[in-house]
N, C-alpha and C positions, 0 to 999 in steps of 0.2 A: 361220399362216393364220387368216382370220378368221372368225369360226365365230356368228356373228351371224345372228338371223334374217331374211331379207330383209322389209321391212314390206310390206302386203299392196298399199299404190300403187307397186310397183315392182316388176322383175324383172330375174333374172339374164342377160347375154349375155357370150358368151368373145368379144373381140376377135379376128377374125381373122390381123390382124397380129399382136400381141404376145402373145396368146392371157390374157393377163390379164382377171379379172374381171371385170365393170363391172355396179352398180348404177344403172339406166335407170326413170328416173319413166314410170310408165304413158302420163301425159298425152303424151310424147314419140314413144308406138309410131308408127311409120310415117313416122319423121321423121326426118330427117337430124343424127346428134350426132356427135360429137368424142372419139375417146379420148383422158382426160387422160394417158395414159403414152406410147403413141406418136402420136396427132394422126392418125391415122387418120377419115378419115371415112366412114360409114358409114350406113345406115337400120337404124333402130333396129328389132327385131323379137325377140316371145316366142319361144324355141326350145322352149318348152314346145307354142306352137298348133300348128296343121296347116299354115299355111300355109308355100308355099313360098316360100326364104330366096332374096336373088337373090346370084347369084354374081359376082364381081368378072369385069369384062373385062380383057385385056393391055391397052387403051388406059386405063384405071382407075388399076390397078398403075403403068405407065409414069409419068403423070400423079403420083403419089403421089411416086411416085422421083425424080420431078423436082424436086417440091416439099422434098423431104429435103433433096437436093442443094443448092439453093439457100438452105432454112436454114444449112447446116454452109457454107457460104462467106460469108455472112451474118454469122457470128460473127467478132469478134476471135480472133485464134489466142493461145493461153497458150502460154507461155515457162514 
């Protein structure tokens, strides 16, 4: 685990999907980023502020599942 301290233009958010860490440049708050582990996209937001987080819809999710799907068909299959 990486035990680093996070620099003072950025902040910490747990991926919903993957629940992995990800270090988010301030300038990005409220803005749509990408987790590099699962490609999730998301709005980026302090879990530290008050403000409230918005929650994934079933049409969101779906969408997401879709997009998986058609990555893994996408690939050559290994032998």
């Amino acid at each position: 685990m990486n035990t680093q301290p996070i620099p003072a233009n950025f902040f910490l958010v747990e991926c919903r999907a993957c629940s992995r860490p990800l270090r988010v440049p301030k300038l990005l708050l409220d803005q749509q980023v990408v987790c590099r582990h699962c490609s999730l996209q998301f709005t980026a937001f302090d879990p530290k502020s008050s403000v409230a987080v918005e929650q994934p819809t079933f049409a969101n999710l779906i969408a997401k599942v879709d997009q998986l799907l058609a990555q893994c068909e996408a690939r050559p299959e290994v032998a």
